[in-house]
MARTORNU-377911 format. One record per residue: z, y, x of N, C-alpha, C in turn; residue in one letter. Coordinates in Angstrom, 1 decimal. Atoms other than C-alpha are relative to their C-alpha. Example, Ala and Ser with C-alpha at 12.3 -4.5 7.8 and 13.67 -1.06 7.14 Angstrom:
BEGIN
n.pz_n.py_n.px_ca.pz_ca.py_ca.px_c.pz_c.py_c.px_resn
0.0_-1.2_0.9_7.8_-4.5_12.3_0.0_1.2_0.9_a
0.0_-1.1_-0.9_7.1_-1.1_13.7_0.8_1.1_-0.8_s
//
This chain:
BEGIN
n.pz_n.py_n.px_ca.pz_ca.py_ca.px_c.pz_c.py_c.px_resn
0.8_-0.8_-1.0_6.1_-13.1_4.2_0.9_1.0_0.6_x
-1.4_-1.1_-0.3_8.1_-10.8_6.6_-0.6_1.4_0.1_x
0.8_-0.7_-0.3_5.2_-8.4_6.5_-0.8_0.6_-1.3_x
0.9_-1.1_1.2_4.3_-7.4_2.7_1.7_-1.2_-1.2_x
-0.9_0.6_1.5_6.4_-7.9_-1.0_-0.7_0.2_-0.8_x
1.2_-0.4_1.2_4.8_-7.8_-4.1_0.6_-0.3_-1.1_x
0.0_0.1_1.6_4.7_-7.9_-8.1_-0.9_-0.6_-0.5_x
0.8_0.1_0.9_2.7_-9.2_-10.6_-0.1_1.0_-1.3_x
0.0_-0.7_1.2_1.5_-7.2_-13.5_-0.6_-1.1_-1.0_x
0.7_0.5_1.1_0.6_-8.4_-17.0_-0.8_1.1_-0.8_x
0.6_-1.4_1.0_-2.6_-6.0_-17.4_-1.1_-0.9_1.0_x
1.3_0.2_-0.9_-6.1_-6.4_-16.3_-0.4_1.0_0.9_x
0.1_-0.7_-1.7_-7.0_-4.9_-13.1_-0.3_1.3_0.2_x
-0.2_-1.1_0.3_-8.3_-1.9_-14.1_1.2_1.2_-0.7_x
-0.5_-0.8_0.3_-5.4_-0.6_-16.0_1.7_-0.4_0.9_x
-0.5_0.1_-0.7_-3.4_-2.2_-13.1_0.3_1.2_1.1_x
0.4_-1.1_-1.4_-5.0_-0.1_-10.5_0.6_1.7_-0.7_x
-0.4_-1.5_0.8_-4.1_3.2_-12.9_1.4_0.3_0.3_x
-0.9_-0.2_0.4_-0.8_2.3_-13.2_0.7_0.2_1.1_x
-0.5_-0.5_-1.3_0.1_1.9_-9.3_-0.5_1.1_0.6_x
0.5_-1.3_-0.6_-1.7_5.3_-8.6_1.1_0.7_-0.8_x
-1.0_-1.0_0.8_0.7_7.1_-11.1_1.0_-0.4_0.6_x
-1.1_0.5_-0.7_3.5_5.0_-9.9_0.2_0.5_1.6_x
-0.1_-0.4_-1.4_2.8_6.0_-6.1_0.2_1.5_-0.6_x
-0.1_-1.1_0.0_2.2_9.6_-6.9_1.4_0.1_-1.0_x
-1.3_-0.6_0.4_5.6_9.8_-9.2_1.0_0.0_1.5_x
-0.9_0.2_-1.5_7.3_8.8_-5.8_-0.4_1.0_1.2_x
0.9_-0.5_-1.1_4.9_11.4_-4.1_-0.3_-0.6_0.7_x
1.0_0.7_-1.3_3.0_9.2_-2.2_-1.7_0.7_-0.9_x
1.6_-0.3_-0.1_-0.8_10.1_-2.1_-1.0_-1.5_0.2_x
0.5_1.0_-0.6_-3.8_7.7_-2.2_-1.2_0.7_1.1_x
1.4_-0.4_-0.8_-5.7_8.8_0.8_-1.2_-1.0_0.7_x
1.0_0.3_0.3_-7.8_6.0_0.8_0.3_-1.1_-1.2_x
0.0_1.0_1.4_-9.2_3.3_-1.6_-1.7_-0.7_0.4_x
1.0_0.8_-0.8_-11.1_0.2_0.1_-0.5_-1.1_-1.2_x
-0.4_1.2_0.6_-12.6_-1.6_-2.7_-0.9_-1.3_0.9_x
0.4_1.6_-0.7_-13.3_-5.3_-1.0_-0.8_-0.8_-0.8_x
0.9_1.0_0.8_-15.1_-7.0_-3.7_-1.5_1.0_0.0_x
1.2_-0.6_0.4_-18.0_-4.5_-3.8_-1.0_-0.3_1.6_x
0.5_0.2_-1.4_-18.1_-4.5_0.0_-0.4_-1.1_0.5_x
0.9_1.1_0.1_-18.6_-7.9_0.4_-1.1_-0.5_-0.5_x
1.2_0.6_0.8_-20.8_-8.4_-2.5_-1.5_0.6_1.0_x
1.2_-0.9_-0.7_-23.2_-5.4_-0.7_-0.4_-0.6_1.1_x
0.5_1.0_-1.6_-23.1_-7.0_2.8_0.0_-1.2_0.2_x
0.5_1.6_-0.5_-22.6_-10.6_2.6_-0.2_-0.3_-1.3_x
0.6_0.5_1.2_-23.9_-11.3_-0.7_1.4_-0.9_-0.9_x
-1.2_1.0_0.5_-20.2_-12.7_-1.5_0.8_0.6_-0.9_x
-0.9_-0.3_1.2_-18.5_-12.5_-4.9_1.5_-0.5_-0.1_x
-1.3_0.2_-0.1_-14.9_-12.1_-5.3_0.8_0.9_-1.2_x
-0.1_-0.3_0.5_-12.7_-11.2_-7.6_0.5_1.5_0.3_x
-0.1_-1.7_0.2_-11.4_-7.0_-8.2_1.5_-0.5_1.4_x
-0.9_0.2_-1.2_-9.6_-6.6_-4.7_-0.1_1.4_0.6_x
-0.3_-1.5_-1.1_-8.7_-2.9_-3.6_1.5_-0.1_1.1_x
-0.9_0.0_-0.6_-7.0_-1.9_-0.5_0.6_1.3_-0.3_x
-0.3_-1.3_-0.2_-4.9_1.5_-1.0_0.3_0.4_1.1_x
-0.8_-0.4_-1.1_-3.7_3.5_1.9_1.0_1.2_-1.1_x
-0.7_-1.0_-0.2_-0.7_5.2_0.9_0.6_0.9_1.0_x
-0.5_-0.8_-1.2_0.8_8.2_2.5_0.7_1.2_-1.0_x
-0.6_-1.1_0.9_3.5_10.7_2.2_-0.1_1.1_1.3_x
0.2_-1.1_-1.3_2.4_13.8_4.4_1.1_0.3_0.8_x
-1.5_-0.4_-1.1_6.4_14.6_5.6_0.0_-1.2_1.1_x
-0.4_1.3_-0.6_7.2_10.8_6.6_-1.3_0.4_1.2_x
1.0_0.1_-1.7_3.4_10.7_9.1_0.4_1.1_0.5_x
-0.1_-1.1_-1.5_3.7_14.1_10.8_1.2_-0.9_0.6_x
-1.2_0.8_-1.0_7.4_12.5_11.6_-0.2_-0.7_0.9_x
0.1_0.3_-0.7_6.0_10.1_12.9_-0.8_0.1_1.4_x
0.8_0.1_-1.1_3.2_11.0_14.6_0.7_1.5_1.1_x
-1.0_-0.3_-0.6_5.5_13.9_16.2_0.7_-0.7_0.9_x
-1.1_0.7_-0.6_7.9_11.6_17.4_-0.6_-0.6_1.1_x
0.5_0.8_-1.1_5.4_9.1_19.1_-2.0_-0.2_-1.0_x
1.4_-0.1_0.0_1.3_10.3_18.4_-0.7_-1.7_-0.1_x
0.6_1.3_0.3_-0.1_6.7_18.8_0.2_-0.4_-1.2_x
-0.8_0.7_1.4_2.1_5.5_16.0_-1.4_0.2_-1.3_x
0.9_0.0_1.4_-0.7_7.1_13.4_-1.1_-1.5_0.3_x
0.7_1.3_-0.1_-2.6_3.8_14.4_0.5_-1.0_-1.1_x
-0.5_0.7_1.2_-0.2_2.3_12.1_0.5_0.5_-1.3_x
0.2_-0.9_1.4_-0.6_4.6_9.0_-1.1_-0.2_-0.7_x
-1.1_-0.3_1.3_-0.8_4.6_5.9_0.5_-1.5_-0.2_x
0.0_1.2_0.4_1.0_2.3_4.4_-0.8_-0.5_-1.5_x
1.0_0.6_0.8_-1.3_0.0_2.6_0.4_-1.1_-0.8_x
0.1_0.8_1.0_-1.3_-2.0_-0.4_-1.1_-0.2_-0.8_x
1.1_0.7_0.7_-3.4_-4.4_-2.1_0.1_0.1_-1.7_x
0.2_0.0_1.8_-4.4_-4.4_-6.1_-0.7_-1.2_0.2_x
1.0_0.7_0.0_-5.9_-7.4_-6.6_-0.1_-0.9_-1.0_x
-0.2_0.7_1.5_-6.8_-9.5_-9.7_0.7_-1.6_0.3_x
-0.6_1.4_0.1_-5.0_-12.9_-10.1_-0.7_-0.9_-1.5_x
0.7_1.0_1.2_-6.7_-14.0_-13.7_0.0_1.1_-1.0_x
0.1_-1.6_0.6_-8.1_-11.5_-16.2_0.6_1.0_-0.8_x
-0.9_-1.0_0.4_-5.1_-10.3_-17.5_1.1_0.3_1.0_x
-0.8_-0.1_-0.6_-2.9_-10.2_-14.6_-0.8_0.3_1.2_x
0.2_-0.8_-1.0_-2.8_-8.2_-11.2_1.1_-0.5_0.6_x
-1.0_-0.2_-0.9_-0.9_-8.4_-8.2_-0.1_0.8_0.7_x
-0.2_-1.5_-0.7_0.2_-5.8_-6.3_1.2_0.0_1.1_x
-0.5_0.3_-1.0_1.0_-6.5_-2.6_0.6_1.2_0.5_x
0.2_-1.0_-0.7_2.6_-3.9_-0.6_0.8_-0.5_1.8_x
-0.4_-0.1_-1.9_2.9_-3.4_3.5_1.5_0.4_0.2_x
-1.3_-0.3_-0.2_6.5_-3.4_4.3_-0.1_0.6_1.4_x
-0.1_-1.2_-0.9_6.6_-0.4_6.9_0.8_-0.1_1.7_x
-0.9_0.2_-1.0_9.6_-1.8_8.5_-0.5_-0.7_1.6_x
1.0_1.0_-1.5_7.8_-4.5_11.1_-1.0_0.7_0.5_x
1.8_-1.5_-0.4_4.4_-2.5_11.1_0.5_1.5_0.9_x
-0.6_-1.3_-1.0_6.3_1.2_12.5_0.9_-1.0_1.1_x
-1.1_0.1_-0.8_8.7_-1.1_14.4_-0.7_-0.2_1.3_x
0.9_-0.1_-1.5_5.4_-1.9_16.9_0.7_1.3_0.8_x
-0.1_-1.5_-1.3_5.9_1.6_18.3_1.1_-0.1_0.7_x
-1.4_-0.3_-0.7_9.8_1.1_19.5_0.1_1.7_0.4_x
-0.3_-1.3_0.3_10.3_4.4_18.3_1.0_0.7_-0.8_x
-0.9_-0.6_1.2_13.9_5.5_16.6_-0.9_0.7_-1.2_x
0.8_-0.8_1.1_11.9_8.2_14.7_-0.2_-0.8_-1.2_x
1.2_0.4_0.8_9.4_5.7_13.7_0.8_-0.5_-0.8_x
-0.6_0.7_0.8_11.9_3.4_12.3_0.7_0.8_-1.1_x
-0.5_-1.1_1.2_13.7_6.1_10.1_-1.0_-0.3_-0.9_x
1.0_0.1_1.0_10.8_6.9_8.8_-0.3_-1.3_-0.9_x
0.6_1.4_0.3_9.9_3.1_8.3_1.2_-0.6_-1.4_x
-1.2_0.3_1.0_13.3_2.7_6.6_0.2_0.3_-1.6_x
0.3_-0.1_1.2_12.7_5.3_4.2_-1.1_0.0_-0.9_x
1.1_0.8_0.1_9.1_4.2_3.6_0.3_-0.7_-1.1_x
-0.6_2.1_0.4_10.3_0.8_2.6_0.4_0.6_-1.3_x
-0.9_-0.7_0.7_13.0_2.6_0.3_-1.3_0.5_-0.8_x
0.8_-0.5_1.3_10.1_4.7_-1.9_-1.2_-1.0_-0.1_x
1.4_0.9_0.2_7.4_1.7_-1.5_0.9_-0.9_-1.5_x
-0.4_0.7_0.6_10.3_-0.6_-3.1_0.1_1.1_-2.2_x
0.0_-0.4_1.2_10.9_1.9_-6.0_-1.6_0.2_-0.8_x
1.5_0.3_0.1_7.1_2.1_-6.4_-0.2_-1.5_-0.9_x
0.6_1.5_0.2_7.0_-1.9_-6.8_1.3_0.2_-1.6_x
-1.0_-0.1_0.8_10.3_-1.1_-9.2_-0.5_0.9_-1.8_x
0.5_-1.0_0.9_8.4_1.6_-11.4_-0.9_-1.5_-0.7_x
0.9_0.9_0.5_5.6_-1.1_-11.9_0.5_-0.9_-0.5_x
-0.7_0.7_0.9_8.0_-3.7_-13.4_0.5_0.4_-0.6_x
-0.3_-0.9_0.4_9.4_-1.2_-15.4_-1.1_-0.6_-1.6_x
//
């Protein structure tokens, strides 16, 4: 995919989800949101699925940059990654590669930013195979 990378963990989903929140916040990222998808479905279309959160990461310096540089751009913030169960001891843990996604804007700035994005998302995915 030229548009996400990922890991697998060997944990069940809950102490998955734990371990990429610590992992983001050692890197300073923040989760400023947390979509979970299996509950939301189940509530509105009656449809069961298995443990699927979306996060939004964010590191407060990187967005002002961007949205500084070129305002629309927060349309494509935060960067988002999936938790999602694979079988009940294993998780995967997708994340949004920044690079393509900021490159919409044709924005120098944006791309900086998107560069070093990428750069603390990857050590993120790096901490979690750790």
């Amino acid at each position: 995919m030229s548009y996400a990378f990922g890991v697998e963990l060997d944990l069940p989903f809950a102490a998955a989800l734990d371990r990429v929140q610590t992992a983001l916040h050692a890197e300073k990222l923040g989760v400023v949101s947390d979509v979970d998808v299996a509950t939301i479905l189940k509530n509105k279309l009656g449809e069961e699925m298995g443990d699927y959160h979306i996060l939004g990461a964010c590191a407060p310096g990187l967005a002002k940059r961007v949205i500084d540089s070129e305002p629309v751009a927060g349309t494509l913030l935060p960067c988002n990654l999936v938790v999602r169960r694979v079988a009940d001891s294993r998780t995967a843990v997708d994340f949004m590669d920044p690079v393509p996604v900021l490159g919409l804007a044709k924005d120098a700035a944006a791309n900086r930013v998107a560069e070093e994005a990428l750069a603390i998302l990857r050590r993120v995915a790096e901490r979690l195979k750790a």
